[in-house]
C-alpha positions, 0 to 999 in steps of 0.5 A, spaced: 454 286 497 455 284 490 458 291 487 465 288 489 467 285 482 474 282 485 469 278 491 464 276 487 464 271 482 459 273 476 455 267 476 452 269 483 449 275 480 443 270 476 440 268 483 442 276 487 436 279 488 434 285 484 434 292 489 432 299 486 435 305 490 435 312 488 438 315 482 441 321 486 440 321 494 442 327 495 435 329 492 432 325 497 425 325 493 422 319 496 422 323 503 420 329 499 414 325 496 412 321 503 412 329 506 408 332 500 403 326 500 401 327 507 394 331 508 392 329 500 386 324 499 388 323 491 394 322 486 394 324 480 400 321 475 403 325 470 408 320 468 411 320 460 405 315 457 410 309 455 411 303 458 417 306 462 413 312 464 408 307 467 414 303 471 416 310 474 407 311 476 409 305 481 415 307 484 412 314 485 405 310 488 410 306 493 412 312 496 405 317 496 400 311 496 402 309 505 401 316 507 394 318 503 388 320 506 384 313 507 377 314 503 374 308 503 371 305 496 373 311 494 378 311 487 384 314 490 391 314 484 389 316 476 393 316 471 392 323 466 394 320 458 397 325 454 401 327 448 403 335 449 404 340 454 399 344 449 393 347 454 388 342 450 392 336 450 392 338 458 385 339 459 383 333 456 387 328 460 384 332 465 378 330 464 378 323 461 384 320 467 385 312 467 388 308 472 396 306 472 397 299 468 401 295 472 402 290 466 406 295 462 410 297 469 412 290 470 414 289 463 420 294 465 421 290 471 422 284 467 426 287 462 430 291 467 432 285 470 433 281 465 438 287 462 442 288 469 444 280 470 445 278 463 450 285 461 453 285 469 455 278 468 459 278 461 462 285 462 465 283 469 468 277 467 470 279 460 473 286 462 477 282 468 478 276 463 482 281 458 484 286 461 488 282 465 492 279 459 492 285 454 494 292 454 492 296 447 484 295 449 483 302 449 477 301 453 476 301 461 469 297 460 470 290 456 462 291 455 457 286 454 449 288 453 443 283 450 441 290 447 448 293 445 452 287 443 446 285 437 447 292 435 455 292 435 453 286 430 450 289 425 457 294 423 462 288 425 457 284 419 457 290 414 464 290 415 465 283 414 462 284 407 467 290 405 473 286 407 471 279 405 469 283 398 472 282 392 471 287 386 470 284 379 471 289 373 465 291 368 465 295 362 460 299 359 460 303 352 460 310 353 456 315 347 456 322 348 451 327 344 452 335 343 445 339 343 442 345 345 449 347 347 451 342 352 453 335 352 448 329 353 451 322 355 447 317 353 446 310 357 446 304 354 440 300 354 445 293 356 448 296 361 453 293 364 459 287 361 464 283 364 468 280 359 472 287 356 472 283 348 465 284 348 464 289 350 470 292 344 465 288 339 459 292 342 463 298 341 465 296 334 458 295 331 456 302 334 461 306 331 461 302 324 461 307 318 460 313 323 453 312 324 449 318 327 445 317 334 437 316 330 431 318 335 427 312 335 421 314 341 420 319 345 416 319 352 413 323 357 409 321 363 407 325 370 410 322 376 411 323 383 414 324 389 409 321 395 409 326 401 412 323 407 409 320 413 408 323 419 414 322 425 415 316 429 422 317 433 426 312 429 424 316 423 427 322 426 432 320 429 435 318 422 433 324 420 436 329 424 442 324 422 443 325 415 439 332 414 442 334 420 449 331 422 447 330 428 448 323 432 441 319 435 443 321 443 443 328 441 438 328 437 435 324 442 436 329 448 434 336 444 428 333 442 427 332 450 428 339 451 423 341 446 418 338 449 419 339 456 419 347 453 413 346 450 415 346 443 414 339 440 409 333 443 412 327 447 419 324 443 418 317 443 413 314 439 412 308 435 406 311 431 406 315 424 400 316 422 395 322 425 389 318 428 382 321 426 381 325 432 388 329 431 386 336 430 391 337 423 387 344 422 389 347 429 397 344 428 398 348 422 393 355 424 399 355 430 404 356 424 402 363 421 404 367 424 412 364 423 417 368 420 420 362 415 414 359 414 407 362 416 406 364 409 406 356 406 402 354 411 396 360 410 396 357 404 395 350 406 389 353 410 386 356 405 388 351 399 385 345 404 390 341 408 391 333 404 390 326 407 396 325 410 399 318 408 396 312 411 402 309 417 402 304 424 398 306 429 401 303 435 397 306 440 402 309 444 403 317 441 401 320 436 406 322 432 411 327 434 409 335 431 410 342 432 406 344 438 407 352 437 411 356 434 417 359 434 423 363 431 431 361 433 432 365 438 425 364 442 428 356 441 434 356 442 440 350 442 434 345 439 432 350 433 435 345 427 431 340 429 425 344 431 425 347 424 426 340 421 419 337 425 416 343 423 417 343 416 417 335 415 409 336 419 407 341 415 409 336 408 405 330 411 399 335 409 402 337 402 401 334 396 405 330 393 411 333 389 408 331 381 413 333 375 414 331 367 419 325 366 422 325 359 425 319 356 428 318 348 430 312 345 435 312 341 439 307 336 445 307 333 447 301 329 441 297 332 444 298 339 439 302 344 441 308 347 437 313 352 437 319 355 433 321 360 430 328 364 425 330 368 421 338 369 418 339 376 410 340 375 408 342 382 413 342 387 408 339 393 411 337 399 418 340 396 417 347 397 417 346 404 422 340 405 426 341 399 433 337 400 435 338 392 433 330 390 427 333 385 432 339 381 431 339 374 434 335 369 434 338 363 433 335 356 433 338 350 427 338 344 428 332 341 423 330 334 422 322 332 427 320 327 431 325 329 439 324 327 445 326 332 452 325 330 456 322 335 461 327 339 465 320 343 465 314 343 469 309 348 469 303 352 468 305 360 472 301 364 469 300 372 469 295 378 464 294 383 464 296 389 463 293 396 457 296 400 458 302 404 460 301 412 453 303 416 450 309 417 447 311 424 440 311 419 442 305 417 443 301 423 437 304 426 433 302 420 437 295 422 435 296 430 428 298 429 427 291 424 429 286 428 426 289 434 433 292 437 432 296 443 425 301 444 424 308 440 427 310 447 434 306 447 435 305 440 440 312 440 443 309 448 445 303 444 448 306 439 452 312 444 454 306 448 459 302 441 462 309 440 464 309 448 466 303 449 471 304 443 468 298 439 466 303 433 468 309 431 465 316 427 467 316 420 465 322 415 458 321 413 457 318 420 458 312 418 460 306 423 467 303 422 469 297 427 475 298 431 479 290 431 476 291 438 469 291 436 470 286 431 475 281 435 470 281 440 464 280 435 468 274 432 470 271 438 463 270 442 460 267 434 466 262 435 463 260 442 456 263 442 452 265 435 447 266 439 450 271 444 450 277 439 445 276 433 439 280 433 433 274 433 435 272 440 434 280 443 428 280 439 425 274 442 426 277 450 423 283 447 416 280 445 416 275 451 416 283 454 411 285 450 406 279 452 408 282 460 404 288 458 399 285 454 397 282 461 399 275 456 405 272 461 408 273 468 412 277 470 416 273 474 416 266 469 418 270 463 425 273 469 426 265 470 426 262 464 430 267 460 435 268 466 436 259 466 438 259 458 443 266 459 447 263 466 447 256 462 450 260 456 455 264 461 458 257 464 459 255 456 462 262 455 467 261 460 469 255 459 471 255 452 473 264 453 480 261 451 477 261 444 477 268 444 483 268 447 486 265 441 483 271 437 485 277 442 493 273 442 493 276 434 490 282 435 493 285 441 499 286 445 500 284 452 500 287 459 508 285 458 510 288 452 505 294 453 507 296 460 514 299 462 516 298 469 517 303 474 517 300 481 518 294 486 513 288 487 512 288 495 511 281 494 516 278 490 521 284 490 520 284 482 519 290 477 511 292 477 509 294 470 506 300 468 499 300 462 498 307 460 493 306 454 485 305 457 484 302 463 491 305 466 492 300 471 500 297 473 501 289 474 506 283 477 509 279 471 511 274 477 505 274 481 501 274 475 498 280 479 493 286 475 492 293 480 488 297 477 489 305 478 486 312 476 484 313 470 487 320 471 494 323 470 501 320 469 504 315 474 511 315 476 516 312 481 515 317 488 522 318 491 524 310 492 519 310 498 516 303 500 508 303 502 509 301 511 503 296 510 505 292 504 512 293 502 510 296 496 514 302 492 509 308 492 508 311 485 506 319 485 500 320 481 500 327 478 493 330 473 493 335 468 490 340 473 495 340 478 492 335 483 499 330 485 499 325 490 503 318 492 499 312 491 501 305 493 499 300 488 497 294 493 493 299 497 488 303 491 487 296 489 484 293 495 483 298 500 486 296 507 481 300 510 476 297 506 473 298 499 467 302 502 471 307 506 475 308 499 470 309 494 470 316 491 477 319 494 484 319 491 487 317 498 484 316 505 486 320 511 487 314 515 493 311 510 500 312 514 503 314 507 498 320 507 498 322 514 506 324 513 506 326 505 499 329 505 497 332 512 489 334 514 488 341 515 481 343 514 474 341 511 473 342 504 470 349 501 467 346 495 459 346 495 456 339 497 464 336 497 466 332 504 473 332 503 479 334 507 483 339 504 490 336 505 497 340 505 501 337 499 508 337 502 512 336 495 509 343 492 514 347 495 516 352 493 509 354 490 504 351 496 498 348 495 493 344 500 488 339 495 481 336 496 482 328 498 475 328 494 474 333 489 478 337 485 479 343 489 486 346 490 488 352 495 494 356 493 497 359 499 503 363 501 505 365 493 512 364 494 513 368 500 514 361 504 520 357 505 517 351 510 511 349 511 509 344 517 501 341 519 501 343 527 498 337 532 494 344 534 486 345 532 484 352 532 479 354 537 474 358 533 474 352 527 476 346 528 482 346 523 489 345 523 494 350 524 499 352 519 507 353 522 509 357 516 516 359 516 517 365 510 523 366 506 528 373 509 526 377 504 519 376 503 515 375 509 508 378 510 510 378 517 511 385 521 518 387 523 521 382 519 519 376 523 519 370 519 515 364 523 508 364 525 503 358 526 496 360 525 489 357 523 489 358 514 482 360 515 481 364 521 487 368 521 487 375 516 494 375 515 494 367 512 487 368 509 489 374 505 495 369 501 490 364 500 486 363 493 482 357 490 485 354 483 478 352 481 474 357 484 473 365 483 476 365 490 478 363 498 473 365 502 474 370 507 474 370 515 473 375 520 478 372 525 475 369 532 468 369 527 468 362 523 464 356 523 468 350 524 470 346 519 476 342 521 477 335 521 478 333 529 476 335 536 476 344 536 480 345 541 484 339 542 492 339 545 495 346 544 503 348 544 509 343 541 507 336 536 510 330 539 516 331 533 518 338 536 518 334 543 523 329 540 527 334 537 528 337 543 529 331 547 534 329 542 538 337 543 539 335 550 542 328 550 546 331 544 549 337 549 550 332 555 554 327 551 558 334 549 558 336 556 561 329 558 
């Protein structure tokens, strides 16, 4: 009812009614949990123990509750908490089972809700709005999300920064020092200068009569690197990003593969610190026996394990750790990022990484100079996480009062520089900070911007906004600020957060944020021409983008074509915008006009060989309705397919319910194509000269039969024949010179043994079409007119 987004204004979807339907049909696993749960008196959910995992207990609740065995008084649906598919994980969740918390479920409800209204409303109006007015959006979706757009924000402040920046130049006097074989460049004590005269005068004084550097102090003093805490699933996906180069979405999916295969606990906690019941000692005694890193953890064991440092416990997971061990190959693709959770498990119960730091001061002309370096004492925690931070940095001995010539002086000439564009570690810090998004979300979010072309990846995995991030972010800041800064999603979240705290109703939290967002809506729309202004100096119109290409069926005028994203063809006249697909070149088709609307057809041709004529007007509003359309290149019942694009059989494709048509533009290399899917089937090689769909069905399978005629010196047929009529899959002769494009082969039929899969009735009308029939007709009055 409401998928429709030309006879749907978006301000209805605030009041429509919210429906779940099944994720994959084709699984039809309600029916299958209905089937399992008759007979059985109890339920026991096994469900991700977060609050999504919740909200899923419930669904499956709705379908298995009805069809248990009634048990009066009896407790009959448990809910199993656990962290690992670790053995004694499972057991103990066994034996200490709860009841589904219904508060947590309907916080998703509501934030579900709450999500699809408010990004389902601005992305249909704006993606209409702009893409009817511009042609360089490179982008199909013009998406809005109360998740994403905050996100999107953060990069297009960032960039904002970097562009508005304005460097200032500094100076810094520059001493060089020779000893123990190396030169040593000493740091001035005053740092930095903005005014080139001082820092001149600076230099003077220090390099008056040649004065030597003097050691004035020399200090030693242990330091150290403190461990790390235990990981949360935002510290890892920043991990996994910079240590790895690997995206949070990515990452994001590994780590749900490693836990599915019993490798690390459950992926998605906000907790980083062990709780008191957390079997540290078993974790590491798993880790022995490994290849890499089996010796360190033995002498961990042996040595005594250290207190982990103190973190947040949400009460949610634990945080996330290896379950068992395992080498590359046992492992498989999500090897890097188990070795990375292994080695960062094993370094919360290190010790902390100590090393000597050395600091001499120096005086030169009673200016102060400093060299510092630093000794590792006990490497910790790095031995087994090492990233390079903690090398040694070695400084000659030095004695107080000691006197080194200078081997340079100069004055060094800087400007400051703009803060860096925003790392994915960065902005997920940023995210997790002002509550952006779950430890769940925060990588989708992050994925969506890359996809919809609103920032792009650049070295570092920096994110760099595109003008259409930034001219977006800008616009909704002239007409709403509060549409994208991240204080307003922060407050829906807690408002959720109250949901499952038992604090607040679902229903009440849905109604009075849904209000605030459809008031804003309406002011977005009304004062859209704001953005507008903002868009007309950035992108280039429909008109100057298109080309034309074919005739108008309403005003007879050129129809442009926009090949960038979204590929779509508009009337300038009729102010008109036809979407098309996504996926080939267009062109003009033979000068032809479509009989239901007078439009020129286009042909439509993609990089695998699939090419079809298509009428603007009719793939943009289906005559057959929208319903009947969805999913297929063009519909049988459309006149101009019915001659260019004649049904023969049923498509051979698994699970596919498409027709394979006769592409009567291939010749001299024939093919017939799916209407649906991308199966092709080459026929005849180039044995046949003419080929025509038949009126006729085959008696054993329902298909349309084949007139083919074959080229004189190359016809398969005996005794030099060249035409024959016959079905494509029942007949040996036709299906042995047929072969699938997009898959290993053609099946082969024994003739007079195929199960039917053509399109219309078995057996229909047999013997000459109706156009044989008028052929005919017309020979004879042609003969009596030459008789006369």
């Amino acid at each position: 009812e409401y998928n429709v987004w030309d006879r749907v204004d978006p301000l209805t979807l605030y009041g429509a009614k919210t429906v779940k339907n099944e994720a994959n049909p084709k699984l039809r696993m309600p029916k299958h949990f209905q089937e399992e749960a008759k007979g059985c008196s109890y339920l026991v959910l096994w469900l991700d123990c977060d609050r999504e995992g919740e909200n899923i207990c419930y669904e499956v609740m709705e379908n298995v509750v009805p069809n248990l065995k009634k048990l009066p008084g009896e407790q009959q649906v448990w809910r199993a908490k656990f962290s690992s598919l670790a053995p004694v994980d499972l057991k103990k969740a066994m034996n200490s089972l709860g009841s589904p918390n219904e508060n947590e479920a309907r916080s998703v409800d509501a934030r579900q809700e709450i999500d699809l209204k408010l990004g389902c409303s601005f992305t249909r109006f704006q993606t209409k709005y702009f893409q009817g007015k511009y042609g360089d959006l490179d982008t199909n979706l013009i998406s809005y999300g109360p998740c994403q757009t905050p996100t999107l924000w953060f990069c297009v402040k960032r960039h904002d920064e970097i562009t508005s920046f304005q460097p200032e130049a500094y100076y810094t006097v520059d001493a060089t020092i020779h000893k123990g074989g190396k030169d040593l460049h000493l740091e001035w004590q005053r740092g930095q200068v903005f005014d080139l005269p001082v820092a001149t005068t600076f230099k003077d004084i220090v390099a008056e009569d040649g004065a030597p550097a003097k050691v004035v102090e020399i200090t030693q003093k242990e330091d150290r690197q403190a461990r790390p805490q235990a990981l949360n699933t935002v510290a890892m996906l920043k991990m996994a990003s910079t240590r790895l180069g690997v995206g949070p979405q990515q990452a994001m999916h590994m780590a749900e593969r490693l836990y599915l295969g019993g490798w690390l606990t459950y992926p998605r906690t906000e907790t980083n610190t062990y709780g008191a019941n957390f079997d540290l000692r078993s974790a590491v005694a798993a880790q022995t026996n490994h290849p890499h890193w089996g010796a360190y953890a033995s002498e961990l064991l042996s040595k005594g394990l250290n207190r982990a440092r103190e973190g947040v416990d949400m009460g949610d997971h634990p945080p996330i750790t290896p379950v068992r061990a395992g080498t590359e190959s046992q492992v498989g693709e999500g090897w890097r990022l188990f070795d990375m959770v292994t080695r960062h498990f094993l370094a919360t119960v290190s010790g902390d990484c100590k090393f000597m730091r050395t600091r001499v001061k120096f005086e030169i002309n009673e200016e102060e100079f400093v060299v510092s370096g630093r000794k590792v004492v006990d490497p910790g925690f790095t031995k087994i996480q090492h990233s390079g931070e903690m090398d040694d940095i070695h400084v000659p001995d030095f004695t107080k009062g000691e006197k080194v010539p200078l081997k340079s002086l100069s004055i060094g000439h800087h400007k400051t520089r703009p803060p860096p564009y925003l790392s994915e570690s960065d902005l997920l810090s940023l995210m997790e900070k002002h509550g952006i998004g779950t430890d769940a979300s925060m990588a989708t979010h992050i994925n969506n911007i890359c996809e919809r072309n609103y920032v792009t990846l650049s070295e570092g995995r920096r994110l760099v906004p595109t003008k259409l991030g930034v001219g977006l972010v800008h616009g909704f800041q002239l007409v709403d600020n509060e549409l994208v800064i991240p204080r307003v999603r922060g407050n829906i979240e807690n408002s959720c957060t109250q949901i499952a705290n038992g604090k607040a109703q679902c229903e009440q939290v849905v109604h009075h944020v849904l209000k605030i967002f459809r008031e804003k809506f309406m002011y977005f729309v009304k004062h859209v021409d704001l953005i507008d202004q903002l868009f007309e100096s950035t992108f280039t119109t429909l008109e100057a983008a298109g080309r034309p290409i074919s005739r108008c069926g309403n005003c007879n005028k050129y129809l442009y074509v926009v090949d960038r994203k979204p590929v779509r063809m508009f009337c300038k006249n009729c102010d008109r915008v036809y979407k098309m697909p996504q996926n080939g070149q267009i062109k003009l088709y033979k000068e032809l006009r479509c009989p239901l609307d007078n439009f020129e057809l286009v042909f439509v041709a993609n990089k695998v060989g699939k090419s079809y004529p298509l009428c603007p007007c009719c793939y943009d509003d289906p005559p057959f309705g929208a319903k009947n359309a969805a999913g297929k290149h063009w519909e049988l019942e459309h006149p101009i397919y019915q001659k260019y694009r004649p049904a023969v059989l049923s498509c051979i494709a698994d699970n596919c319910p498409g027709t394979l048509c006769l592409d009567v533009d291939s010749g001299p290399k024939w093919q017939i194509d799916c209407n649906i899917c991308m199966q092709q089937l080459q026929i005849f090689g180039d044995k046949a000269h003419k080929i025509k769909v038949s009126a006729d069905f085959c008696d054993d399978c329902g298909s349309k039969l084949l007139s083919v005629t074959f080229n004189k010196t190359k016809s398969p047929l005996p005794a030099g024949e060249e035409e024959k009529t016959a079905c494509l899959a029942c007949d040996e002769l036709f299906n042995s010179l047929t072969t699938s494009g997009t898959s290993k082969g053609f099946f082969r039929r024994n003739p007079g043994k195929g199960k039917g899969k053509g399109k219309g009735k078995k057996g229909g009308r047999k013997g000459r079409s109706a156009e044989d029939e008028a052929e005919e007709r017309g020979r004879k009055l042609a003969a009596q007119g030459k008789k006369r």
